[in-house]
C-alpha positions, 0 to 999 in steps of 0.5 A: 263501789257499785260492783261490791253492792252487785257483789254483795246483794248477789250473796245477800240473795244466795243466802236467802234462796238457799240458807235457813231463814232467820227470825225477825229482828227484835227491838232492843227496847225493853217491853216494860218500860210501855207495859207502865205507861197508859197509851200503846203505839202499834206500828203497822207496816205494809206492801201489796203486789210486790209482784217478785220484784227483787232488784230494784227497776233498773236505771234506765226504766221510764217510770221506776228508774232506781226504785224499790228493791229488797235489801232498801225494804229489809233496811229500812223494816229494821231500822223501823223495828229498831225504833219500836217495840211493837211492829206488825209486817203484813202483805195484801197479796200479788207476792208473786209474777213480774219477773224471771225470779218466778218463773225461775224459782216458782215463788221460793225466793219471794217467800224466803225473802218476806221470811227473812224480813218477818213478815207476820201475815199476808193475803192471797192475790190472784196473780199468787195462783199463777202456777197453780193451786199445787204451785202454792202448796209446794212453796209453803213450806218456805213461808213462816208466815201464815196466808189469810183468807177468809172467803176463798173455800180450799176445803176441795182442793190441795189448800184444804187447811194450808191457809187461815181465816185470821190471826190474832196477834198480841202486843204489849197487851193489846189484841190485833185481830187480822183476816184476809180477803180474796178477789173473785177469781172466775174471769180473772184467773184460768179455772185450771189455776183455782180448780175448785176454789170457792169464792163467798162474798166479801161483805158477809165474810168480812162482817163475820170476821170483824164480829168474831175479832171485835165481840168474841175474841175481844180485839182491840184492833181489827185490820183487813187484809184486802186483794179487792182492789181500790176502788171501781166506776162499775158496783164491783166490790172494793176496798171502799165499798167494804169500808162504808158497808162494814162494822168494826173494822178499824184498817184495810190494807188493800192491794190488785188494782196498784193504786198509789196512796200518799196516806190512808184514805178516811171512810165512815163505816155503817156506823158512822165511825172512821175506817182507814183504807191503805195501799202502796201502788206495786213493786215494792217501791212504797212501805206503808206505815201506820201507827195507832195510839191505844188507851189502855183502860178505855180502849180510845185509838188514834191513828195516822199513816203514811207511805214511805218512799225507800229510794233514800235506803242504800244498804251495804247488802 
């Protein structure tokens, strides 16, 4: 039985790096019966600093033995996505180093394979620079989801117009509006990596983003996806100190610093309303899940999360 799942998740992994990428997998629920009911439930699924983790830790690892794993994700993504009709799948950056799949493959199966499990967006972490700028613009092309970022300026460099400020995804007539957010690289990343990247400060950039979702394109919700780390003992910006200083943003999913979160954290923002700080370690050893309850008419949100453990998903991948 255990070689069959060798055999099969080898085929599995093949098919990934080599074959066409499929599309996401559709609930079969149909849309109309939410279109008539007054509330909307929008499940958001995360993960961050995957870092090329395929295959999940081996047995005899001291920390992760038997953990994480592409094929328990994609399993449990889809028995999720079977469940709900409107699933968002997002990613707050470090897609790539941590294993020989990178430094074989340069990204290309990390990113065929978050194709494969629809992914809808994902940030910019700064270990996905480590083969360079031109390494990043080579491995786009096996992206069907769009990299966010807001405050890193490529317009000098190979990235020019490769990557997007925000998206805005719409779910049974409710706006989701998304931005990423990118650590300061100078002193984290080798200057030949980032070449010309310029970095903006993260506050303002994500106080313009959250103003033009929420008051010029109308979002219902509007959600951070952050590569700044949790939180810090020096004044260095974090995900905490983003969610007490901003206005309008409702979730940060955040990532860098590989902090395990049982559920989202509660902040007050500038305006004293709550604002949710998210993260699920590293490795793809955690799916986050976070799901908000939307009023039609006024607009009112409930919100709750959590962090799912896959180690119970053994698919026969």
């Amino acid at each position: 039985m255990e070689e069959f799942r060798i055999k099969n998740r080898r085929d599995f992994l093949k098919k990934s790096l080599y074959g066409s990428i499929g599309a996401a997998s559709l609930s079969m629920l149909p849309a109309e019966v939410f279109a008539k009911r007054e509330q909307v439930k929008i499940v958001i699924l995360h993960t961050n600093d995957v870092h090329s983790h395929v295959d999940p830790f081996p047995m005899n690892d001291p920390k992760y033995a038997g953990l994480g794993g592409v094929a328990r994700r994609a399993a449990l993504i889809e028995e999720i996505r079977n469940q709900e009709p409107n699933v968002l799948l997002l990613d707050a950056g470090d897609i790539y180093q941590g294993t020989p799949y990178f430094n074989k493959f340069g990204g290309e199966l990390e990113l065929k394979l978050m194709s494969k499990m629809g992914y809808d967006a994902s940030a910019i972490g700064n270990h996905d620079f480590d083969n360079g700028i031109k390494g990043i613009v080579n491995q786009l092309h096996n992206a069907s989801f769009p990299l966010l970022c807001a405050n890193y300026d490529f317009s000098d460099t190979a990235m020019n117009g490769k990557t997007q400020a925000y998206k805005i995804f719409e779910k049974d007539g409710i706006r989701i509006g998304v931005f990423g957010i990118g650590i300061e690289l100078e002193g984290l990343v080798d200057k030949r990596m980032y070449e010309n990247t310029r970095y903006q400060d993260p506050l303002v950039k994500a106080a313009e983003m959250s103003i033009l979702l929420k008051n010029e394109k109308h979002c219902d919700i509007v959600i951070c996806l952050s590569h700044l780390g949790f939180s810090y003992e020096s004044k260095k910006v974090s995900d905490v100190v983003l969610a007490k200083e901003s206005r309008n943003i409702d979730l940060i999913i955040g990532g860098h610093t590989h902090t395990f979160l049982d559920k989202p954290m509660e902040y007050s923002n500038r305006d004293g309303k709550k604002v949710l700080v998210a993260q699920v370690g590293w490795a793809g050893i955690k799916l986050g899940k976070i799901t908000f309850v939307v009023e039609r008419s006024s607009k009112k949100k409930k919100v709750e999360g959590s962090s799912l453990n896959l180690s119970e998903f053994h698919p026969q991948i």
